[in-house]
Every structure is written in structure tokens, then in C-alpha cells.
C-alpha positions, 0 to 999 in steps of 0.5 A, a space after each residue: 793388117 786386114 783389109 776388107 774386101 768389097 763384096 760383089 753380086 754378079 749380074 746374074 745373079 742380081 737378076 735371079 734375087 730381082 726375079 724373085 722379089 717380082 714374084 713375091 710382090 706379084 703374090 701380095 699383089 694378086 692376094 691383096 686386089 681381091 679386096 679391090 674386086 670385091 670393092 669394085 662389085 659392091 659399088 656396081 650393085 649401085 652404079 651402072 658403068 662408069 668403070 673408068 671412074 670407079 678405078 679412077 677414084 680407087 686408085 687415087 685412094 691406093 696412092 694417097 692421092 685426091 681426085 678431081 671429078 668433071 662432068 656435066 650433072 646426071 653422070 653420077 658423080 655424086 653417087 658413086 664418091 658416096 657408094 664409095 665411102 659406104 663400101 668402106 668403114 670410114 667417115 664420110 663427110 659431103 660438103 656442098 661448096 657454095 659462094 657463100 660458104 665460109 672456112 670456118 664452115 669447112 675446118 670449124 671454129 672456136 666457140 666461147 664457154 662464158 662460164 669458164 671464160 674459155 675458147 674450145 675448137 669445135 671440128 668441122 666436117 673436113 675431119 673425115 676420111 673421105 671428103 665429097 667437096 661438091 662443085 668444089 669451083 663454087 666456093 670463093 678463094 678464102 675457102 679454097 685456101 683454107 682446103 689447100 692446107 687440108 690437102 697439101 699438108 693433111 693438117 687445119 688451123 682453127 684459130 692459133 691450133 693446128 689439127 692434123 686429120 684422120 689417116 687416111 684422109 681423101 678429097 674427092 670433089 666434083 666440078 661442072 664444066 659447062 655452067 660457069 655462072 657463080 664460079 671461081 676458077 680454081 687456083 693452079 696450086 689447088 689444082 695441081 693438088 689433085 692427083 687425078 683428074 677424071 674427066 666422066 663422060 656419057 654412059 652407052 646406050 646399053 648401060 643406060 637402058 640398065 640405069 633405067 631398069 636399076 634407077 626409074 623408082 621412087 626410091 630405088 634400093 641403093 644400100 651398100 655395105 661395108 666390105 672392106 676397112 681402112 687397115 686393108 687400104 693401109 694395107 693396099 697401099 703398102 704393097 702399091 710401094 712394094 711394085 717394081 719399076 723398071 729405071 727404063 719406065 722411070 725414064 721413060 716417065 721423066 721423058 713425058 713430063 719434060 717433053 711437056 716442058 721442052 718440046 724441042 728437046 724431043 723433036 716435038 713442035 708444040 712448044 706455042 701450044 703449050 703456057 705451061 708444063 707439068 710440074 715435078 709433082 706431076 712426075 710423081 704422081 704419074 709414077 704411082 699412079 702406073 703402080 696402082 694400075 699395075 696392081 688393079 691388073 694384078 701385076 707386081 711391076 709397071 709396063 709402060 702401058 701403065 704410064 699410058 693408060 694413067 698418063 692423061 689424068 695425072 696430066 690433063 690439068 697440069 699441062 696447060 694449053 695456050 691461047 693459041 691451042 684453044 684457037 685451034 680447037 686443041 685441048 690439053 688432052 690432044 696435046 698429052 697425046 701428041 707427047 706419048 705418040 712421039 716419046 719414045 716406049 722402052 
């Protein structure tokens, strides 16, 4: 009788066959983020700075993940989401959000054929790859639920049917956070949608003076043109699957998101800072958001700087700060600071 025996891979020789597939993802990688800068460059054509919201968007779009915009108005927010659907040969829909704004304004509605005594779907512009939902805080509940199915499960109902919507499928939607009359604050599950949340801040003085040069005209050139397609995001996002994380990081990513939610566990006094912690959507979007960033550095693995120089925008809306916090004058980006200052980096 024959048994089988067990096979066995010496530790040595597992590092040498890891090695190896580090080095072949690193290839794809370098190959397939050319596309990345040659994305990068068509939209600075248009937009003056703003790197850091230029590679926020696209790393949400290599993650398959929606992105949440806020800033004060005049940042280019707008802009650069539509620089970014003109860069790439998808359908591009913006929708103003308005507090009169209906669902069926959103994802469409049923019209009536009284000669066939027939109802037929009419499509609304959420059937896009990229959606631009403009003040996206405007809209009334009924509006944001009918766009939280659209997120969360990448699918409408209009009447009895259901739609699903085009792959890839985007929003990208812009907030303002200082003019607060004829809002509706955003439902946490909504929020905890978005994948990132990118906060735009004021251009420096030097690429203001470019703004001026570039934009102080009547009708300054903005065209943009097609330079990449939706397989090679497809594409992108493959290999974004591919990049090697290390169990270390993968720890050290699950030590962030619980230190948010016991603090005491990890030596951190902030628990009275904090209502509440982030949510396990949080650990993965934080997971891929490191192995998009290692891929816009050209990398095929995640260093713990990754999760860092992500950790912010993947948590800032999800850790919510107490009243006791705001007393303070602390916000939940000093309080995601205190957590990476005090979890330990592998």
C-alpha cells in the first residue's frame, strides 16, 4: 500500500520563489504606470498643482473605489474630475445635486407608451463610468439612498427592475465645507462608501501665479484628449491585485484600524476623543489603497510608508470625533496622527 507523503518547500527555498514573483510583479508594475504618467501629464495640461488630488482620484479609480472631494469653491475640484474623464475614453456624466433634485432624476424612471399600453425604463445619467456628483451634501435623503445602491451594490431599480451599471463604474463627488445653508449632512453609511476622502487645500503662491498665466482668459484652451481606455484601467487594476504585501503590513494595517477602536489596548489615551471607530470596510480600503500608492511609486510590494501616506484619507471620515474632541479644537486628522505616531511600524 502506498502512502502519500506530504510535500515540503524549505524556507529558503520559498523566499527565493516570493523574491521571484516580487520581481515580475515589479516589472508589470513599472510597465503598466507608464500609462499612469502619461495620465498624470495629460491632466496637468489642464490643471495647475494639486498633485495630491490628481493621485487621489486615481488611486481610487485603480482600487475600484469612490472618492469624496472637499474644499472650499475655486480649488478645481470640478475641473479636474472632468480633466479626468476626458483623459480617459469613458462616459462622463455630472450631475448638480440640488435640494430639489429627485431619484428619478438620478437613475431614470419609467415612461408610458400609450399606444402599446406599455411601460419602457428610461436611463438616468448614473449609467456612466465616471459620475461627478456636484455638492453631493445638497441632495435630500431620498436622493442619497437611491445613490447608495448605486455605490454599494453597482446596480439600480427603476420601478420593479433592477440595472446593473457599467464596469468600471466611478463617483466622484465634490462637498463644500464651509456653506452649510441648504444641506443635508451625509449619512454615515454613505460616507463610509467612499473609499477616500480627499480634503483640497489652497494652491502655493507659485502655482497660483502658473493659474493666473494658464487661466486669466476669456476662454482659456482646456482641451483634453483621450490617452488611455477603460481595458487599460482594467488592466491596472489587475496588476494593483497582484502587488505583494508583507503579513507584517497586513498587521501592522489591522493595529491602525483597531487601535481607532480600542485605544487602551494600545497604550493610547484618546478613547474620550473618539464616538466612533473605523469600520472593517476601513481595513480594506486602507489595504488597497497602500497597494495602489505602491504602484503610482512603481513598486510591486507595500512598505508601511504606503499605509502612512494613505492612512489619512481612507480614515478621516470614518473616525469620528467626539464632542469632547471638537472642544478641543482636535479634529479626526489629529486624532489618525496620534494613532500612526503611537502604532508601532514593522
Amino acid at each position: 500500500m502506498l502512502t502519500s507523503i506530504p510535500s515540503t518547500v524549505s524556507p529558503g527555498l520559498e523566499k527565493v520563489r516570493m523574491a521571484t514573483d516580487v520581481q515580475l510583479i515589479g516589472r508589470a508594475v513599472q510597465e503598466q504606470s507608464r500609462l499612469v504618467s502619461t495620465l498624470v501629464a495629460a491632466m496637468e495640461q489642464v490643471i495647475v498643482g494639486q498633485r495630491y488630488m490628481i493621485e487621489g482620484l486615481i488611486t481610487g479609480m485603480l482600487c475600484n473605489g469612490h472618492v469624496l472631494l472637499e474644499g472650499v469653491p475655486g480649488l478645481a475640484k470640478t475641473l479636474t474630475v472632468s480633466t479626468l474623464a476626458k483623459a480617459i475614453s469613458a462616459k462622463f456624466q455630472r450631475i448638480q445635486f440640488t435640494p430639489d433634485l429627485l431619484p428619478a432624476d438620478l437613475v431614470g424612471t419609467l415612461i408610458y407608451n400609450p399606444r402599446e399600453a406599455t411601460f419602457s425604463a428610461r436611463k438616468g445619467p448614473i449609467f456612466a463610468n465616471i459620475v461627478l456628483a456636484d455638492e453631493i451634501n445638497r441632495a435630500p435623503a431620498k436622493v442619497q439612498s437611491a445613490l447608495l445602491e448605486a455605490m454599494q451594490e453597482r446596480q439600480v431599480t427603476i420601478g420593479d427592475e433592477t440595472y446593473p451599471l457599467p464596469e468600471p463604474f466611478l463617483v466622484l463627488a465634490t462637498q463644500n465645507p464651509i456653506e452649510q445653508e441648504g444641506t443635508y449632512p451625509l449619512p454615515e453609511a454613505q460616507v463610509d462608501r467612499f473609499m477616500l476622502k480627499l480634503k483640497v487645500t489652497y494652491p502655493s503662491k507659485a502655482e497660483e501665479r502658473r493659474v493666473l498665466d494658464r487661466m486669466a482668459h476669456t476662454r482659456p484652451a482646456l482641451d483634453v484628449q483621450p490617452v488611455i481606455s477603460l481595458e487599460d484601467i482594467v488592466a491596472a487594476r489587475e496588476t494593483v491585485d497582484r502587488i505583494y504585501i508583507d503579513e507584517k503590513v497586513k498587521d501592522y494595517i489591522v493595529d491602525v484600524i483597531q487601535a481607532s477602536r480600542n485605544p487602551a489596548e494600545y497604550n493610547l489615551d484618546i478613547k474620550r476623543l473618539i464616538d466612533f471607530g473605523a469600520s472593517p470596510r476601513a481595513t480594506i480600503a486602507l489595504t488597497l489603497a497602500a497597494k495602489a500608492r505602491a504602484f503610482l511609486e512603481g513598486r510591486g510590494y507595500v512598505t508601511p510608508q504606503d499605509v502612512k501616506t494613505v492612512g489619512a484619507d481612507v480614515l478621516r471620515h470614518r473616525v469620528i470625533a467626539s464632542y469632547e474632541a471638537e472642544a478641543e479644537n482636535l479634529t479626526s486628522d489629529d486624532i489618525i496622527k496620534r494613532i500612526f505616531d503611537h502604532v508601532p511600524v514593522p
